[in-house]
N, C-alpha and C positions, 0 to 999 in steps of 0.2 A: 668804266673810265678807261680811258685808252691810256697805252703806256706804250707804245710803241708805235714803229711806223710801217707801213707795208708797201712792196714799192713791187708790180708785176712786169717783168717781160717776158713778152711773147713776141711769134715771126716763124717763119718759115724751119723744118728741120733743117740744119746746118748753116743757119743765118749769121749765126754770131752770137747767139743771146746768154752762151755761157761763158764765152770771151770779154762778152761788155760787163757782165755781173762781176766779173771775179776785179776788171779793172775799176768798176765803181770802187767795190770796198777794200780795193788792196789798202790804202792808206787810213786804216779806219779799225781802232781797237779788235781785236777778234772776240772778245769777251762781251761787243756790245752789236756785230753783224753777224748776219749767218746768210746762206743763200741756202734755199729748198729746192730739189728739183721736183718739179710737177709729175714727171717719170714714176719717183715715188709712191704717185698713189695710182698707177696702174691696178685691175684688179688681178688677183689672183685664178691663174689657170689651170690649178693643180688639178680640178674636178675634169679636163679636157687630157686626153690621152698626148702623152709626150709629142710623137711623131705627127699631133693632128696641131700644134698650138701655133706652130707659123704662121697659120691659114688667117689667125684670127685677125681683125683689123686695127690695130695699134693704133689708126690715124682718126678716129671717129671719137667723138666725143661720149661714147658710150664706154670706151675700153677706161676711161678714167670712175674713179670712186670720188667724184664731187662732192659727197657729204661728207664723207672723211674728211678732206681736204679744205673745206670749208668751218668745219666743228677746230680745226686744229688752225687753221689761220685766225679765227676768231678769238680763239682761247690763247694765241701766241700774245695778244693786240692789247689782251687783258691782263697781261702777264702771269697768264698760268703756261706750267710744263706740257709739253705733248710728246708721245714715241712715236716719229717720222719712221714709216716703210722702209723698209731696203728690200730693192727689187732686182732679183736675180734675173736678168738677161737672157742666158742660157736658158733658163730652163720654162723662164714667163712664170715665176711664182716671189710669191716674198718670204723672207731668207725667217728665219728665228727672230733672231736679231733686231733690232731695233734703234735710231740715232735718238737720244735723249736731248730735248732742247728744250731752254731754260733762260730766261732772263735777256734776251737780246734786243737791243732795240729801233735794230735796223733789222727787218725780215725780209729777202730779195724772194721774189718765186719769180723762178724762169720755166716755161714751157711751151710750148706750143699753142695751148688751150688754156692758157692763163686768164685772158681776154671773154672768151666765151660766154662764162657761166654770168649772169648780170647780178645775181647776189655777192658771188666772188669780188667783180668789179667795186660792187659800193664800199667794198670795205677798203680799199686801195686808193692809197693818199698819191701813187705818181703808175701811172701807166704808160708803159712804151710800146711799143711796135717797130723790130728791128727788121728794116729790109734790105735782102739782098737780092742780085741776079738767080734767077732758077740754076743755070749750070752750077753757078760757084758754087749754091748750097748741094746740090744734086753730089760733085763731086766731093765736099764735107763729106756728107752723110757716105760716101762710099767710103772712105779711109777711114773713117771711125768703124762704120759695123763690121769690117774687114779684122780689123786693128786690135778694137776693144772686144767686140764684140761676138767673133768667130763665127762670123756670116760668110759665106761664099760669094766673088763678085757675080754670079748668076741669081741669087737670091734675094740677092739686094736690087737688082734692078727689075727683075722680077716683081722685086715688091712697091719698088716706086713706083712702075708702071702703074701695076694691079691697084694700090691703095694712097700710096703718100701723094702722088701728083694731083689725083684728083679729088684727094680729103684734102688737101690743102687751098683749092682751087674753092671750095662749100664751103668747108667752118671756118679755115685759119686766114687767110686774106683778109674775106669781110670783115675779122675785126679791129681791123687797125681802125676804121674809123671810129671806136672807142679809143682809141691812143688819146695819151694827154700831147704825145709827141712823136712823129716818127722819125728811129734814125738809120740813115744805109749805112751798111757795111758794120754795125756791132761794135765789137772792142776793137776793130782800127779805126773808129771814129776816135781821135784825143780831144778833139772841140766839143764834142758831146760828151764825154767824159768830165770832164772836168769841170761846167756846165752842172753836172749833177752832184759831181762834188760838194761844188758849193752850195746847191738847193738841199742836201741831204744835211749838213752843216745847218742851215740855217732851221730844218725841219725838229733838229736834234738840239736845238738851243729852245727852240718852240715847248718840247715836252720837259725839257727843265724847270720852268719859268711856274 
């Protein structure tokens, strides 16, 4: 029996898709949303030597743990608890630690490769596809990995070159045509925002009833 709802975005690195997440649910119990990042279930590098883990491809849908990620979307839907990843950045491994989630019934996953996985998809009551211009996200993604991240701006663009331009150009594109809807520009969309507002409202009176 489902007990919740799951709602996926995806788009391009620095689209938007964590800007429109957080402004779907600002207005919306915290005890009954959560957003997951997809990031999360990157796998673990620790078996690859420090100095060599940069190399590896982030943007391919192999650097994700889809079973994971799917066993724990599944089980959210059912309303059982799952330990969501925390994925240290730095070092490309996941930390001890673990985010405990429990009883939510709005579940947002935003990622890149959100879209992809077609068993992922069926279980997804609202699918998006956030688009935006290649610069603008191009430059996102530099101020974040700079910022958060402690990337170099020669390694970041290094790395777009080498991998994100053109894994995104294979996996990530082609699936917006799984979108239930696409929107440009993310969370400074307010007409699409609030739009889902109201679908997410109407979704969450649905699992009352």
């Amino acid at each position: 029996m489902k007990r919740a709802i799951l709602i996926g975005i995806a788009g391009g690195t620095g689209s938007g898709k964590t800007s429109m997440a957080k402004n779907i649910v600002r207005d919306f119990d915290p005890e009954q949303v959560i957003i997951i990042e997809q990031d999360s279930y990157y796998h673990d590098l620790s078996h690859i030597p420090l100095d060599m883990r940069h190399r590896h491809n982030f943007d391919h849908p192999d650097a994700y743990d889809f079973d994971l990620l799917k066993s724990h979307m599944q089980a959210l839907l059912e309303g059982k608890p799952v330990h969501v990843p925390i994925y240290d950045y730095k070092t490309h491994t996941r930390k001890k630690e673990t985010l405990f989630v429990s009883g939510h019934k709005i579940i947002v996953l935003e990622g890149i490769m959100v879209l992809y996985d077609p068993e992922l998809r069926d279980i997804m009551d609202i699918k998006i596809y956030i688009e935006t211009a290649p610069d603008i996200r191009f430059i996102r993604r530099l101020r974040r990995d700079i910022r958060e991240r402690g990337r170099t701006l020669e390694s970041v663009i290094e790395q777009y070159l080498d991998t994100v331009r053109p894994m995104h150009e294979q996996f990530v594109e082609p699936t917006k045509k799984y979108a239930d809807i696409i929107i440009p520009e993310g969370g400074y969309n307010t007409v699409a925002i609030d739009l889902f507002k109201t679908k997410l409202i109407s979704l969450l009176k649905q699992l009352e009833e």
